[in-house]
N, C-alpha and C positions, 0 to 999 in steps of 0.2 A: 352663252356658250354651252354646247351639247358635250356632256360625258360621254369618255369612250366606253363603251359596252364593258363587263368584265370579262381578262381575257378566260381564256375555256380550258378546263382543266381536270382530276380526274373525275371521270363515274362512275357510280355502281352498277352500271352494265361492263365498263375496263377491266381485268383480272387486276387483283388486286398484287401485292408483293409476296414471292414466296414466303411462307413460313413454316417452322418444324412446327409436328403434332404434340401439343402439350396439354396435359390433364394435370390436375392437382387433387391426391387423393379420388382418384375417378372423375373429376367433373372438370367439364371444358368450363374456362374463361366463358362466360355472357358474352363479350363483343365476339367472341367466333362462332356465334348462332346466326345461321338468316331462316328466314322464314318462306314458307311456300303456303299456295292454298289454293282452293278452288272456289270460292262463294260458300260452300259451307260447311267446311272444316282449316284449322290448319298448323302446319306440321314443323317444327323449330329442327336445321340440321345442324350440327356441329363442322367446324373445318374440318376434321378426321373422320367425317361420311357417317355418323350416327346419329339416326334420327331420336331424340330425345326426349322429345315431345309430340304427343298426336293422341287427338279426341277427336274419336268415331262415336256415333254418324255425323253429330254437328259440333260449333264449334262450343256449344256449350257444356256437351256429354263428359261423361265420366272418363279418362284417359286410357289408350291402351299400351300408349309410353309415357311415361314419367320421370324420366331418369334424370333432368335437369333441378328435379326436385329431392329425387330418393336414387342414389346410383345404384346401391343392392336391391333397392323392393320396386323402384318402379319401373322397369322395361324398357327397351330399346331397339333399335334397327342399327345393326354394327355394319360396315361397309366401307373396307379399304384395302391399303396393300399389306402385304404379312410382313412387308421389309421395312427397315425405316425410309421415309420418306420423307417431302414438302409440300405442299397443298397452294396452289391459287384457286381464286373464286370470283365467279360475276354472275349475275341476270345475262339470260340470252336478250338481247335488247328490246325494247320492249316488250318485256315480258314478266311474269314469276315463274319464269321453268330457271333453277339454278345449274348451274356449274361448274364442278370442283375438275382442277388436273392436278393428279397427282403425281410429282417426279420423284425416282428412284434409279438408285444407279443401273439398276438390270434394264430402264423402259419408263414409259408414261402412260400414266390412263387417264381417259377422260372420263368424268361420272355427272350425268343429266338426271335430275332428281324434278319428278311433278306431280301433284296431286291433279289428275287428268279433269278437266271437265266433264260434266254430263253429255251423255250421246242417246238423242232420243232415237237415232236412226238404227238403232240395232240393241238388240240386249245385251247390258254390260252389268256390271257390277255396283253395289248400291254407292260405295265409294270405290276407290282405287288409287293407290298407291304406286309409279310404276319408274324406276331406276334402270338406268341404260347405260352397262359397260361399253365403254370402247377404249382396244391399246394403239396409242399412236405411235410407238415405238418399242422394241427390245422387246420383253416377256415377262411379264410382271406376276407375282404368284400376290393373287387377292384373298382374303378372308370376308366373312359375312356372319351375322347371327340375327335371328330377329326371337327374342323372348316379349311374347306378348303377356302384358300384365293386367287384366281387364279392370274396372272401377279402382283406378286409384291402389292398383296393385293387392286389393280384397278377395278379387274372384280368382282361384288356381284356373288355367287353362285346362281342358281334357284333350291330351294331341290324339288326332286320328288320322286318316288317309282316306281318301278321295277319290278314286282313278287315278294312286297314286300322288297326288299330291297333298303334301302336309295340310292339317288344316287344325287347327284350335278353336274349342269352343268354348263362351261359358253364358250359360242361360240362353236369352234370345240373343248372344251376338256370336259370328261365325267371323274368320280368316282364314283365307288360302294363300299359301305362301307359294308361289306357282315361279319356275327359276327353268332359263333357257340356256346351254352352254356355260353354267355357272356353278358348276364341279355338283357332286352327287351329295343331295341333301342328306343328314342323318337329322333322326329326330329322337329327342329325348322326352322328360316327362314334362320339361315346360318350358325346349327351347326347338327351334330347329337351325341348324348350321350347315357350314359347305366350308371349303378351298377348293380353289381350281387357278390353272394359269391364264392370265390374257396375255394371247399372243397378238404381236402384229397384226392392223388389217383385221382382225376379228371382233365380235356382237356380242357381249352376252347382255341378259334381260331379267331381272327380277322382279318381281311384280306382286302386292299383296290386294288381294279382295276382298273385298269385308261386306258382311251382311246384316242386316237387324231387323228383329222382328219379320223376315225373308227367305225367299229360297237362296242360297248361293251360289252365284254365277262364276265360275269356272272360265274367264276367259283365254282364248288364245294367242300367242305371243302375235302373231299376226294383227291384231284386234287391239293390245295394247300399245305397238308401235306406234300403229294408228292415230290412235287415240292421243299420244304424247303427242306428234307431229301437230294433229290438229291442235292440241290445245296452245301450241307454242304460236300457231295461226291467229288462232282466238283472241290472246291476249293481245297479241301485236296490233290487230285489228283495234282492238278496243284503244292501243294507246294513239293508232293513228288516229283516232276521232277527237285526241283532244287538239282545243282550241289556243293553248299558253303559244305563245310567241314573242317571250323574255327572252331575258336574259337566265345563262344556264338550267337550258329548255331541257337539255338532259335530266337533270336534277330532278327538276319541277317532275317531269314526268315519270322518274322513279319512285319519288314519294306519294304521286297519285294510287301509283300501283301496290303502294303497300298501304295506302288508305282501303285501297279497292279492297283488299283481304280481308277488311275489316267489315265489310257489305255484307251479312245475311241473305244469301240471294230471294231464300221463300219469302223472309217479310219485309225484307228492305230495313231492318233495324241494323243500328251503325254501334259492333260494340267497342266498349270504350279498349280492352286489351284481346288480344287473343290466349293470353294465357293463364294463370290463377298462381297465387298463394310468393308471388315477388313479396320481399316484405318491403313496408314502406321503412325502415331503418335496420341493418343488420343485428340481427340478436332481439330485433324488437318483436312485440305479440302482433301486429296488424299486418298478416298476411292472407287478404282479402284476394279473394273468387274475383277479377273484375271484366268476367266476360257477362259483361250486361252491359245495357243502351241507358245513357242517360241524356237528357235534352240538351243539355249547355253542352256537355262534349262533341255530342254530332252535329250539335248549329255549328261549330267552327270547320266540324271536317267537310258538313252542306256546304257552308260558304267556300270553300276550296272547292269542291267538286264542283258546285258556280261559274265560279270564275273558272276553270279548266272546259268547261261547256259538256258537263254531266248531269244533263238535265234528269235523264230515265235515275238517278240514283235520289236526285233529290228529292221526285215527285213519288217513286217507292215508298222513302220515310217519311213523308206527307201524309201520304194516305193512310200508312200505318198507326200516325200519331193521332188518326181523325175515327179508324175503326177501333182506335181505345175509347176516345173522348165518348164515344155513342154507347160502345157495349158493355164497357170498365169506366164509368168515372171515378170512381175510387184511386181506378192504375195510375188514371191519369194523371188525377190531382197528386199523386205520389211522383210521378213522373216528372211535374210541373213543381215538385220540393213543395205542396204543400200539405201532407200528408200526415198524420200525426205518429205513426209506425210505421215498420215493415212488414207489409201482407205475406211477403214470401217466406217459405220455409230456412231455417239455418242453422249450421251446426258447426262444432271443430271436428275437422279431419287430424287424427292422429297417425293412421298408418302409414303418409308418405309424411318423411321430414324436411325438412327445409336445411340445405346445407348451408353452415355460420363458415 
């Protein structure tokens, strides 16, 4: 006798259930982070629209928000209503472009948060960052702040202007903080802010571009739209390719897409976290970097990507594993645990802290 299928139930493309914005001593609850990315970086939001995390250019760099880690010293992107409010959340469906609505008694806004994919078709920004106001009702008075804090909150920003638009720098890395219908920025000496109202029926657009070791590209809100749209294309595209036809296919296919964040797109290496210095016991010393690739971890997320019919992912870290074997055997054999040290550099970081 054949089992009936199980019945279907919710997913993390569904909005989730209202809930209030709550911090404790500054830091959001862990379970109210989702994650965004583009292949190669990626960016942890909070329910209450601050992003808290994000290493530019890749996912391995130095952070230019950390604030999940350090609430005073490592940096953030704030983005909500000035009123109190509720927050629901989902994935546009197949996709990692998120979605927060936020209810408040004056109105409702809708907030589209995505690290845009690359567009070879025009010149864009080396990464990009790009948040899309919409109010669906009543008139909402929104706040916004984005204090960028370059390596681990080490390097002070230098703000300047651009053709008018704020931009921070420090060493080889640049951000433009570039804001459409999104009240009039002011900038200080290492934040840039706004209020503005969302009315009904109306767009606003904030957008950060980041540069390294580059020129910085200065995009136009027209350019970024774009670019959002396509990218919510993109990933759709990619999850219609898979091949799962279980039982709660939804599921399945959400977890592909947060595997897929995990994808290095240049080398095709699978790393084990996207983010650094979780401890492995609270109050304990082992708060380990673990944005690295290790063999036994990515054989399991291979085999999933496998069986989901993700061949281009698995033949990437193939080949990656073969151009060690040939030009690093050393990496390798370190790779493959049989290594007698660690070749790579390490050190304790002291100046973000780990919140107990």
């Amino acid at each position: 006798m054949t089992a009936p299928p199980p019945a279907s139930g919710p997913t993390p493309t569904d909005p989730d259930t209202a809930q209030p914005l709550v911090r404790a001593d500054g830091y959001a609850p862990l379970r109210d982070y989702a994650v965004i990315g583009d292949g190669r970086s990626a960016a942890l939001i909070a329910r209450d629209g601050s992003v808290d995390w994000l290493a530019w250019p890749d996912l391995d760099s130095p952070t230019l928000f950390a604030a999940v880690l350090d609430q005073a010293r490592g940096g953030g992107f704030l983005l909500q209503p000035d009123v109190p409010c509720t927050a629901t959340r989902r994935y546009l469906p197949g996709t990692n472009v998120l979605e927060t609505t936020f209810t408040t008694v004056q109105g409702t806004v809708r907030l589209t948060d995505a690290l845009t994919l690359a567009d070879d078709l025009s010149l864009a920004p080396g990464r990009e960052l790009v948040r899309r106001i919409e109010c669906l009702a009543g008139s909402v008075p929104m706040r916004w702040s984005v204090q960028p804090r370059f390596e681990y909150g080490t390097r002070a920003p230098l703000m300047t202007q651009r053709a008018g638009i704020p931009v921070a720098v420090s060493g080889p890395d640049a951000v433009a903080v570039c804001a459409w219908n999104a009240g009039n920025p002011q900038c200080t000496s290492d934040s840039v802010t706004a209020r503005f109202h969302a009315d009904a029926g109306t767009r606003a657009l904030i957008a950060l571009a980041y540069a390294h070791q580059e020129p910085l590209v200065l995009p136009t809100r027209a350019e970024c739209e774009d670019r959002l749209d396509k990218t919510t294309v993109a990933w759709r595209q990619w999850a219609e390719q898979r091949t799962y036809t279980g039982p709660w296919r939804e599921a399945v296919l959400r977890s592909a897409l947060a595997l897929k964040l995990l994808v290095f797109a240049p080398s095709g290496a699978v790393a084990a976290a996207a983010t650094t210095s979780l401890p492995e016991e609270l109050g304990g010393e082992r708060n380990w970097d673990y944005r690295f690739s290790w063999v036994r971890d990515s054989a399991f997320t291979l085999d999933a990507f496998l069986k989901l019919g993700c061949a281009p992912e698995a033949t990437s870290y193939l080949l990656l594993k073969k151009c060690l074997a040939w030009s690093e055997p050393v990496v390798a054999r370190l790779l493959r645990g049989r290594g007698r040290g660690c070749l790579l550099p390490h050190g304790l970081l002291t100046v973000i802290r780990w919140r107990l």
